[in-house]
C-alpha positions as CSV (number, residue, x, y, z in Angstrom):
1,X,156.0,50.8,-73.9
2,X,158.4,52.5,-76.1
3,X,157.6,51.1,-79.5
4,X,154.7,51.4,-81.1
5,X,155.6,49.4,-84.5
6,X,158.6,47.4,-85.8
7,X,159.6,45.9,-89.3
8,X,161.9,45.7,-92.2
9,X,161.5,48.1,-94.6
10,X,163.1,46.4,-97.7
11,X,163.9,47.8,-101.2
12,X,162.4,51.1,-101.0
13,X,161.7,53.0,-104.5
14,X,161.7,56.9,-104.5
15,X,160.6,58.8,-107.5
16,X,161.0,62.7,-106.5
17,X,159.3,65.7,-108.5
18,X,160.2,69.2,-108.2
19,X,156.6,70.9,-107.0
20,X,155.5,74.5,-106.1
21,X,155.8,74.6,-103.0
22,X,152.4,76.5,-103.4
23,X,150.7,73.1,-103.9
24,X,152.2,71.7,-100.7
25,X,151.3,74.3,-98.0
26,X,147.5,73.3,-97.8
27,X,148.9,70.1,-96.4
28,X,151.1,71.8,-94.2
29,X,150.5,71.1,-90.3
30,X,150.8,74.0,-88.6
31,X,154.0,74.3,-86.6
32,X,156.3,73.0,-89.4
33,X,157.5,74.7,-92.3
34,X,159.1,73.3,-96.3
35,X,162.3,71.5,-96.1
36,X,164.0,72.7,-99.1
37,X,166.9,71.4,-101.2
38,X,168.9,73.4,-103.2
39,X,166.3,76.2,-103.1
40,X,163.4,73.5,-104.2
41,X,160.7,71.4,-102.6
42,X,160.0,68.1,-103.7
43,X,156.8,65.2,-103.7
44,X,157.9,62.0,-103.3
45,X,156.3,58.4,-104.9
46,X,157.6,55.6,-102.5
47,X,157.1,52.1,-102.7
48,X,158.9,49.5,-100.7
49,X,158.1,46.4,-98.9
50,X,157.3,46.1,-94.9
51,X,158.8,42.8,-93.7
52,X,158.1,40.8,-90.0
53,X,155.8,43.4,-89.0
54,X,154.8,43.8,-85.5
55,X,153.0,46.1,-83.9
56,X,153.5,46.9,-80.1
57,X,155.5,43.8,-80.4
58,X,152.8,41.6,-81.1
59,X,153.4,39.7,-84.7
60,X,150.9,40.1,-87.1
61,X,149.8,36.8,-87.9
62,X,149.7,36.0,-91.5
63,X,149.8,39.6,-92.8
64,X,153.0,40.8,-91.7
65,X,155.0,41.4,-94.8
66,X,153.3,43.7,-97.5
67,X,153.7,46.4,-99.9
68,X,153.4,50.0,-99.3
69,X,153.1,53.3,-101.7
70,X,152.7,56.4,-100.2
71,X,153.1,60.3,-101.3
72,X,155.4,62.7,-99.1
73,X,156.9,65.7,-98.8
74,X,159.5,67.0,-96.8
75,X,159.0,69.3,-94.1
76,X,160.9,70.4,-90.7
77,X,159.9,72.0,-87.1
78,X,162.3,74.3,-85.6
79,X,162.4,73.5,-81.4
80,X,165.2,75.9,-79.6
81,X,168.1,75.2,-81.3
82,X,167.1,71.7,-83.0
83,X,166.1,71.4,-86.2
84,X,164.0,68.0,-86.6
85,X,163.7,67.2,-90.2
86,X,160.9,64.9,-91.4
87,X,157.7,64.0,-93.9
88,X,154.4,65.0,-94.1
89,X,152.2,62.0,-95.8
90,X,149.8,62.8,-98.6
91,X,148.3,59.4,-98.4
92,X,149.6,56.2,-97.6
93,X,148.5,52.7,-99.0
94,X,149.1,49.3,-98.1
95,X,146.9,46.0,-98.2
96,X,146.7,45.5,-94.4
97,X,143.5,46.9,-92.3
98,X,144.8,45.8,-89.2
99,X,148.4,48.6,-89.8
100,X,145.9,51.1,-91.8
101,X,143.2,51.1,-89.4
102,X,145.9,51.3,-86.0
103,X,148.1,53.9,-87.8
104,X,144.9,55.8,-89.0
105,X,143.5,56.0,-85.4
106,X,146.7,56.6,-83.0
107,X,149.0,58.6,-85.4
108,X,146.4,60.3,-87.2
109,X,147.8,59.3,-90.6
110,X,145.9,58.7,-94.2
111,X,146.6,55.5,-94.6
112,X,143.9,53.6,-97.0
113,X,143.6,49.9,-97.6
114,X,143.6,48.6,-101.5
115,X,145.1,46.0,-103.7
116,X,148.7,45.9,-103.9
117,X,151.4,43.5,-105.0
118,X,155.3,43.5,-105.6
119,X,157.5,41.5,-108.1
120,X,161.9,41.1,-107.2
121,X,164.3,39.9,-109.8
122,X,167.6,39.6,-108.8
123,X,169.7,38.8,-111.9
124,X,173.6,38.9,-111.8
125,X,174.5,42.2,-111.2
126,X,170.9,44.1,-111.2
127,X,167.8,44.4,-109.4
128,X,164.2,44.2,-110.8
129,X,162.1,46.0,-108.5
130,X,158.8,46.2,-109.1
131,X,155.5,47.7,-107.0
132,X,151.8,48.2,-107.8
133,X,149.0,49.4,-106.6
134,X,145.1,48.8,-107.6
135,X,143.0,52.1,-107.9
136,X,139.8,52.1,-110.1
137,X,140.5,48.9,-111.2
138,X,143.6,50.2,-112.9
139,X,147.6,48.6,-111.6
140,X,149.8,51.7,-111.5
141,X,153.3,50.6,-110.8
142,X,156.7,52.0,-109.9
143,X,159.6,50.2,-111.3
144,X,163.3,50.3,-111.7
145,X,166.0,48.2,-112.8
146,X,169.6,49.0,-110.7
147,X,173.0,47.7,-109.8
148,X,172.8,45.0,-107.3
149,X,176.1,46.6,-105.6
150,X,175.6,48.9,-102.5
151,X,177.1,52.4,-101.8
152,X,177.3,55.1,-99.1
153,X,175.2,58.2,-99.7
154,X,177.2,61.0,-100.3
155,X,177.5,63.5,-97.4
156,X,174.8,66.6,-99.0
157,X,173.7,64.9,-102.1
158,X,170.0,65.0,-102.9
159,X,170.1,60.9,-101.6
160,X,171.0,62.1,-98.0
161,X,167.9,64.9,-98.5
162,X,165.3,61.9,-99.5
163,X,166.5,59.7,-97.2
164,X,167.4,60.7,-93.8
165,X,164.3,62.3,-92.3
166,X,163.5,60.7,-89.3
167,X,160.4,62.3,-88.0
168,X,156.8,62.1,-89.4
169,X,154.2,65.3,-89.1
170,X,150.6,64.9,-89.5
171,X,148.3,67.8,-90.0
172,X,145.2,66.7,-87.5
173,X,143.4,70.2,-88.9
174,X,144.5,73.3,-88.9
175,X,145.5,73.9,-85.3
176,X,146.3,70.7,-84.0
177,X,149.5,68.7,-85.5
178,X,151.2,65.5,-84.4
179,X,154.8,64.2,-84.3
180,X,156.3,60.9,-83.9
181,X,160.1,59.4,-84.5
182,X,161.3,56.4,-87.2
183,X,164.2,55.1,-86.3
184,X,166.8,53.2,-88.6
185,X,170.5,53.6,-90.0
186,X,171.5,55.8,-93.0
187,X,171.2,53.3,-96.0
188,X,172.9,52.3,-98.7
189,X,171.6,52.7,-102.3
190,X,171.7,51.6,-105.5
191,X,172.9,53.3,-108.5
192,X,169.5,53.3,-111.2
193,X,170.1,51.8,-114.9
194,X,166.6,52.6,-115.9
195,X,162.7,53.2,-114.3
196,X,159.4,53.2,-115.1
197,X,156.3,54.6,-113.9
198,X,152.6,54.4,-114.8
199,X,150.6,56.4,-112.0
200,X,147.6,58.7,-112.4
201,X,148.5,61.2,-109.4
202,X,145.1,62.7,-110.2
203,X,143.1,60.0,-109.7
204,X,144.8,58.9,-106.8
205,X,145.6,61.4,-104.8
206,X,143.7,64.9,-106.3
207,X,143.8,67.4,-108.5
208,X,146.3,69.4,-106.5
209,X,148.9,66.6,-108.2
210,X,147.5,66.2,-111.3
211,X,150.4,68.3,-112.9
212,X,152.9,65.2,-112.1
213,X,151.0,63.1,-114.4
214,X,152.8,65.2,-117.2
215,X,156.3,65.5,-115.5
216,X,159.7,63.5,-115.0
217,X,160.9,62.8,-112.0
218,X,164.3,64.9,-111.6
219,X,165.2,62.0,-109.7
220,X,164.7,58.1,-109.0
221,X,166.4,56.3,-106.3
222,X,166.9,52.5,-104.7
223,X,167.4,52.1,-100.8
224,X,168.2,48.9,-99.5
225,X,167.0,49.3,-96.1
226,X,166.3,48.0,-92.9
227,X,165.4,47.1,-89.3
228,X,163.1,50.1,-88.6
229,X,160.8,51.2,-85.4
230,X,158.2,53.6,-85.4
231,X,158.2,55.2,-81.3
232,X,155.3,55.1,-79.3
233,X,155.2,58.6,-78.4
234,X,153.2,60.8,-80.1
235,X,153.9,65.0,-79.6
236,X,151.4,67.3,-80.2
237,X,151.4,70.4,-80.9
């Protein structure tokens, strides 16, 4: 058994802030150290959709497509002479117990289970993409409007930083961490005409990121997507 989880992952919505990386180390699992671009870290607010979910390749009957927003950072773990570059998880959301509860018990991840809901336009040449997320019985949402037409990501742009991490850390306390794989292709993007965002960090995910309720993101971004798989095997170290 190779495979722990397998999906789509479908319009994906990345809003990145430039943070101190100050904030970040208390989340840090040990073993792993910042992933830095351009001599900066960055938080990332992600929504995107999970499509034909299965999980150990088991369908999940009548709750296999649903949104998900989630709060990362990026992070890498030096192992001889690899360097495995991946995301460390603030807190990840999605309507689903069944996903929140099995992810929350094997990968040791923060998943929690609220309200959430998701609005597409396609129109012409652009994309409406729209998700939201039900906390205090407040919507926050992430939103952007952007060309329909796909691209490349450039070789070393800040895109190909956000994007292509391909390993997940979790920090199980303050001497134990674990690692697992996501596998899927490079994507292609979108270019953004225009965004908007309505999220209270604070109240969501703690004081720590209460500064990004006052701040622009320095960037947004659209990913098409994919096929992904999440392996089975877990490392700890």
């Amino acid at each position: 058994m190779n495979t722990f989880l397998r999906a789509e992952w479908q319009n994906l919505i990345m809003a990145n802030y430039e943070i101190d990386p100050s904030i970040l180390l208390p989340y840090l699992p040990k073993g792993v150290e910042l992933d830095y671009f351009h001599g900066k870290t960055y938080v990332s607010l992600v929504g995107f959709l999970f499509k034909n979910t299965s999980i150990f390749h088991i369908p999940i009957p009548f709750m296999g497509t649903f949104e998900e927003v989630n709060l990362r950072f990026y992070v890498l773990r030096k192992e001889g002479n690899e360097i495995k570059r991946g995301v460390v998880f603030i807190n990840e959301t999605v309507p689903n117990k069944i996903v929140a509860y099995v992810a929350n018990k094997l990968y040791k991840e923060h998943y929690i289970t609220i309200p959430t809901k998701h609005s597409w336009k396609m129109t012409g040449n652009t994309k409406e993409i729209s998700y939201q997320w039900k906390v205090k019985s407040k919507w926050n949402s992430i939103q952007v409007n952007a060309l329909a037409t796909k691209q490349n990501m450039a070789a070393g742009s800040i895109e190909e930083f956000i994007f292509d991490h391909y390993f997940g850390y979790t920090k199980v306390n303050e001497n134990h961490s674990i690692e697992y794989k996501i596998n899927h292709p490079s994507w292609q993007i979108n270019s953004i005409n225009d965004y908007k965002i309505e999220c209270d960090f604070a109240a969501f995910y703690g004081n720590d990121f209460e500064i990004l309720n006052h701040a622009k993101p320095n960037s947004v971004m659209l990913a098409e997507g994919s096929d992904i798989s999440v392996d089975w095997k877990r490392i700890s170290f």
